[in-house]
N, C-alpha and C positions, 0 to 999 in steps of 0.2 A: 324619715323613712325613704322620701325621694332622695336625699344625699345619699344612703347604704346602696340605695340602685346603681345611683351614677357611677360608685366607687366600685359597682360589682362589673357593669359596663366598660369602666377603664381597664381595670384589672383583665378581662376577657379579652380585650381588642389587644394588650400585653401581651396576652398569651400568644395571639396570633400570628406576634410580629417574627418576622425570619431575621436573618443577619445582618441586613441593613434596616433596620425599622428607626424609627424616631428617637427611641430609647438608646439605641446604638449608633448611629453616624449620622441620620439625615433625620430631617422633621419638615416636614412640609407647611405643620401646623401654625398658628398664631395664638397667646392666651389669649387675646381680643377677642378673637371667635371664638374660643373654645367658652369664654364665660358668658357670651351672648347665648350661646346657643347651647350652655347646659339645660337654661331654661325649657327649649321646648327637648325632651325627650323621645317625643317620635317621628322627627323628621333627624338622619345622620346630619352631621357637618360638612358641608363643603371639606374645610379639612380633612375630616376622617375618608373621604372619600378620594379625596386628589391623593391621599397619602397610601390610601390600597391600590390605586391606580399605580403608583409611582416604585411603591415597594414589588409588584405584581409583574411591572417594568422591568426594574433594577434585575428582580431575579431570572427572568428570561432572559436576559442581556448575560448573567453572571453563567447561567447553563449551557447559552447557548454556545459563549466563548470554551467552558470546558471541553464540550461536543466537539467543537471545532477542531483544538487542538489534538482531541484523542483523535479525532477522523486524520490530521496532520502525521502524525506518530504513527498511526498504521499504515499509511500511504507511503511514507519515506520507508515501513520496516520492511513492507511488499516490494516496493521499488529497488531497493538493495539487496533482498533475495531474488529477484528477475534479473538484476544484472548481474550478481554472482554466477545467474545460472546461465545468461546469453552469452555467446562468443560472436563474432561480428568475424565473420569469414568474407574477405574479400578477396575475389574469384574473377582475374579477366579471361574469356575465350578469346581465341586469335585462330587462325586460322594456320594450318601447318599443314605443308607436306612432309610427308615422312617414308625412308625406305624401310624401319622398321617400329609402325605403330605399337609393337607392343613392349617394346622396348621406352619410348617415348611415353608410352602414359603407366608405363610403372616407375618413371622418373616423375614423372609429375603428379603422383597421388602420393608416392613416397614421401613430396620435397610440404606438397599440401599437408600431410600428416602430420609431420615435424613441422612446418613454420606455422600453423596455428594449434599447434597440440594437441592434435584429436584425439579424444582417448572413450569418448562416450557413446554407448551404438547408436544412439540419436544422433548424434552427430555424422557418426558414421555413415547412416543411412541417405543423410540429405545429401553427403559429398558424392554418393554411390549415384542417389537421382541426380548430382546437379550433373555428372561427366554423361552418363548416358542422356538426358534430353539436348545435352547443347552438341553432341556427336552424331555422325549419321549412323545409321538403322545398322547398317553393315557391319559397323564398329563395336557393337552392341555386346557380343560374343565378347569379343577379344578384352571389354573394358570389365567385364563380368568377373573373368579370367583373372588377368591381375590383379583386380581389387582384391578378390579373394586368396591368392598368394602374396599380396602385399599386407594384408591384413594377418595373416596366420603367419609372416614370417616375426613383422612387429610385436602384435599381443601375443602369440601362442609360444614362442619363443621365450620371452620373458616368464613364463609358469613354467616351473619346475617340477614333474610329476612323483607324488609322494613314492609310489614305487620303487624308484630310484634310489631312493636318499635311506641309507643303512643304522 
């Protein structure tokens, strides 16, 4: 009857086992100990013990690595739609006189538009802040000005209004 036990005890701690258990890759156990200490029944085996330790281990180690990677995968898939989305405008001020400022900064928000291909009003809008903060007060008007005919000559030009078209 105490054998039917033991045999129901193994069978159970089988069931327990995950993907690396004893039965599958690793064993922690020894038959030495396991036959010394079928005897006593209610204290577990060192064995059975270090081997749910180990197994308990193994599996944390095994999930934690999936985690990791999926955390890896999303990082890279985020990081490649932020740089799809960033453009990296690089903008030096200089200092210029000029007999006709508004001539002058509709060549160089033209030359900005076309050499970093601005085409998004986000974009649009920070090149609009970045002329008027780094220009003086007085300029303000006139940068206003062109932007806004350098912009509707670019985008609005390019739409064709359905009206038109027979």
């Amino acid at each position: 009857m105490q054998n039917s036990k033991a045999a129901a005890a193994k069978k159970q701690k089988l069931k327990g086992c995950s993907a690396l258990c004893c039965s599958c890759r690793l064993s922690v156990s020894s038959s030495s100990e396991e036959a010394e200490s079928s005897s006593s029944s209610r204290y577990p085996t060192i064995s059975s013990l270090t081997h749910a330790m180990v197994q308990e281990r193994l599996d944390k180690m095994i999930t934690d690595r999936e985690e990791a990677k999926k955390e890896e995968m999303r990082r890279r898939r985020r990081r490649a739609e932020r740089d799809e989305k960033t453009k990296f405008i690089v903008m030096i001020a200089m200092e210029k006189s000029s007999y006709d400022p508004r001539e002058d900064f509709r060549e160089s928000i033209e030359q900005m538009i076309i050499a970093n291909r601005i085409c998004d009003p986000k974009d649009l809008k920070r090149l609009l802040n970045y002329y008027v903060s780094m220009n003086a007060e007085e300029y303000r008007g006139v940068i206003l000005e062109v932007f806004h005919q350098v912009c509707t000559t670019f985008f609005l030009s390019c739409k064709q209004p359905s009206s038109h078209q027979v």
